[in-house]
C-alpha positions as CSV (number, residue, x, y, z in Angstrom):
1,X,10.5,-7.3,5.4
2,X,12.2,-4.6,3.0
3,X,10.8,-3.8,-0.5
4,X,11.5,-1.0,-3.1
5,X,10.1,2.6,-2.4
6,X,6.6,2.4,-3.9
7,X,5.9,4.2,-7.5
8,X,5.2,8.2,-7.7
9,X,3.6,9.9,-6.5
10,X,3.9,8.0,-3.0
11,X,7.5,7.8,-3.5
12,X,7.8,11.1,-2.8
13,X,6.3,10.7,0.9
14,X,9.0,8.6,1.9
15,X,13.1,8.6,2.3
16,X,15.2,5.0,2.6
17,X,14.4,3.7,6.2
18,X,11.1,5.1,6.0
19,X,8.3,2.3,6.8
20,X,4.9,3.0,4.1
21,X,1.9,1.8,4.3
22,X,-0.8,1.6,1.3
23,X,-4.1,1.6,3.0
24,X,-5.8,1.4,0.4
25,X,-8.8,3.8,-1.6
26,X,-11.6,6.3,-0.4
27,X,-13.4,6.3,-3.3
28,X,-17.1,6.8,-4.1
29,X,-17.9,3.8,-2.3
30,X,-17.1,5.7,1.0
31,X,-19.5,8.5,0.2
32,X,-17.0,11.2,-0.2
33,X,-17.0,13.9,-2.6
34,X,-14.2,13.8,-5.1
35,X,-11.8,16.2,-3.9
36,X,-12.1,14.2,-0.2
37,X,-11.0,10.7,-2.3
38,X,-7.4,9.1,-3.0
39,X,-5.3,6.7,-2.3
40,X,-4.1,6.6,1.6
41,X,-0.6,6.3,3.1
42,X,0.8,5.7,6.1
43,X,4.4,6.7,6.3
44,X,6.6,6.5,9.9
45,X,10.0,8.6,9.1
46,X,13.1,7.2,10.5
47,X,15.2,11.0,10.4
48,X,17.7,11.1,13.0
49,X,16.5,9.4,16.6
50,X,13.0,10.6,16.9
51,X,10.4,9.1,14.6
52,X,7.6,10.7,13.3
53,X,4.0,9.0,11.7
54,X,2.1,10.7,9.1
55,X,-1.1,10.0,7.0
56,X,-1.4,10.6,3.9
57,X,-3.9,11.0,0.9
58,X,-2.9,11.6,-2.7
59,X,-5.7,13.6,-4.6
60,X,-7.1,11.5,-7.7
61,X,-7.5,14.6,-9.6
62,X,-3.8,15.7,-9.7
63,X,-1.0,13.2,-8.0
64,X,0.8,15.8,-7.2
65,X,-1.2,17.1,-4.7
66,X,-0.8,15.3,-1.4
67,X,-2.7,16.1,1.7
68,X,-1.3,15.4,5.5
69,X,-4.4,14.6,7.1
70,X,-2.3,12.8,10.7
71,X,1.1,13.5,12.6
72,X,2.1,12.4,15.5
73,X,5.4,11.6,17.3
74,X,7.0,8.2,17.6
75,X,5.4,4.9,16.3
76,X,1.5,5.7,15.4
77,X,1.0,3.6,12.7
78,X,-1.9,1.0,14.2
79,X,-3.4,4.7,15.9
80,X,-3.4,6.1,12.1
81,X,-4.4,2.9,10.7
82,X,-7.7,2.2,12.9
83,X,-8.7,6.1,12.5
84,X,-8.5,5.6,8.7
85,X,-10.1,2.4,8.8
86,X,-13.1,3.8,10.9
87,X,-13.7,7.7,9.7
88,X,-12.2,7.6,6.5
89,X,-13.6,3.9,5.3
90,X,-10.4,2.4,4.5
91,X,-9.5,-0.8,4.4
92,X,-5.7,-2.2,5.6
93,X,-4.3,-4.3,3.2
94,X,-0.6,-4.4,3.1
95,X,1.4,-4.8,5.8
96,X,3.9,-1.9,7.0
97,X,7.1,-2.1,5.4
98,X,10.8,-0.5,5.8
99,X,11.8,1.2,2.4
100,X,14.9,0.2,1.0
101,X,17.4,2.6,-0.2
């Protein structure tokens, strides 16, 4: 499935190729002190032959700051996805997705 590069500031995580992953909130809910909270990413970068996964979280308080909080060689997107969903308290709900130009 393709779909449209997600709005700013996630946007900025991710080229054409890319696949992005909203995972969702850690919010109060979580127990997490407000500069730990945000909205989580999972991005896997298509550049060149060797892929790359990172995990993101965009800070509530300013957008623009964006925090790498996982990296890892190849395809590590289910790896990323269950740490997230079991130390950070997030929950998957959209399916990983290639980024259309």
């Amino acid at each position: 499935m393709t779909t449209r590069c997600p709005a700013a500031p996630a946007a900025l995580l991710v080229r054409p190729g890319d696949r992005a992953m909203r995972m969702g909130m850690i919010g109060e809910g979580a127990g997490r002190r407000p500069r730990e909270r945000g909205e989580v990413w999972i991005v896997v970068h298509a550049a060149g032959v060797e892929r790359w996964t990172h995990l993101y979280r965009i800070d509530p308080r300013d957008p623009r700051t964006v925090h790498l909080l996982r990296a890892g060689a190849g395809d590590r997107a289910a790896a990323f996805a269950g740490w997230a969903a079991e130390v950070l308290g997030v929950e998957t709900f959209e399916a990983l997705r290639r980024l259309a130009a």
